[in-house]
C-alpha positions in Angstrom: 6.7 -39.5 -3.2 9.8 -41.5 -1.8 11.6 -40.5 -5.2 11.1 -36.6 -4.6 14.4 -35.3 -4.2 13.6 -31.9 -2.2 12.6 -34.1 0.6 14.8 -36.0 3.2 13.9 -40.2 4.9 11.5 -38.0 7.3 9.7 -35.9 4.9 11.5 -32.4 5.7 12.2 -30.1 3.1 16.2 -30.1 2.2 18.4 -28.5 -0.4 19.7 -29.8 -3.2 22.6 -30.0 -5.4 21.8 -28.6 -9.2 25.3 -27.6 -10.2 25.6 -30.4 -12.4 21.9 -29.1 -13.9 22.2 -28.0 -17.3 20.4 -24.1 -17.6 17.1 -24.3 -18.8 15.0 -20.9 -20.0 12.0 -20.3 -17.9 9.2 -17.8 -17.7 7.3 -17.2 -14.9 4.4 -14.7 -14.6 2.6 -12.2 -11.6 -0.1 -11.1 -10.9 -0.8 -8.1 -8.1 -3.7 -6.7 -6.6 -4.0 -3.2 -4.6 -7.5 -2.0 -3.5 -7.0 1.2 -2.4 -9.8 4.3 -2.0 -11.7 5.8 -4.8 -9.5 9.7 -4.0 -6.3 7.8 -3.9 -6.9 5.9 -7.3 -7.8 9.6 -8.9 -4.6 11.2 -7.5 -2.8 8.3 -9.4 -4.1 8.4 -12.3 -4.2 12.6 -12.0 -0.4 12.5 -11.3 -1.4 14.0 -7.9 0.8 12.1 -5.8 3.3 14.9 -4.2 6.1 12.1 -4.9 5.6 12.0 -8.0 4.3 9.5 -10.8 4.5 6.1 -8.6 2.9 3.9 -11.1 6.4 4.8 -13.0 8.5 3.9 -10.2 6.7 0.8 -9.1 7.0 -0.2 -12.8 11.0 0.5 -13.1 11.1 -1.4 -9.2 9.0 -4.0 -10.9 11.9 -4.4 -13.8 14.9 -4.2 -11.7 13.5 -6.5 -9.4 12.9 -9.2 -12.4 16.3 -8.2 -13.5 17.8 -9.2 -10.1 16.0 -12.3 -9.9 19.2 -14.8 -11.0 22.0 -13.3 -8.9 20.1 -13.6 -5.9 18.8 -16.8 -6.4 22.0 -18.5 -6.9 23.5 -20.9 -4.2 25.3 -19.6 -1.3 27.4 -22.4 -0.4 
C-alpha cells in the first residue's frame, strides 16, 4: 500500500493536493434509521407533532444539506 497517496513514510493519514484533478460527477447514497415508540410514530404520521409536519422539514434539511455538500467540502488552504 506504499503507492497509496493519502498516507505519509509512517502510515498516517495526510492531505492531498487534488487541484490539478480534473471534476468528476459522483453519486453517493444514505441510508438512516430512527426507532422511535409506537405513540410517537402515530403522531407523525397523524401530523400530531405540536411543531408541525417534521418529516417535511427533515426532508427540506435533508435537501439543503445535499445541496451544501460541495462548498463545504472544498479545500481550506
Amino acid at each position: 500500500m506504499s503507492d497509496f497517496t493519502h498516507l505519509d513514510g509512517d502510515g498516517r493519514v495526510r492531505m492531498v493536493d487534488v487541484t490539478q484533478k480534473n471534476p468528476t460527477v459522483r453519486r453517493a447514497v444514505a441510508q438512516g434509521f430512527v426507532e422511535c415508540a409506537p405513540h410517537v410514530v402515530a403522531a407523525l404520521r397523524d401530523g400530531a407533532v405540536p411543531k408541525g409536519d417534521v418529516l417535511a422539514l427533515a426532508r427540506i434539511a435533508g435537501i439543503a444539506g445535499a445541496k451544501r455538500t460541495p462548498s463545504c467540502c472544498r479545500s481550506r488552504t
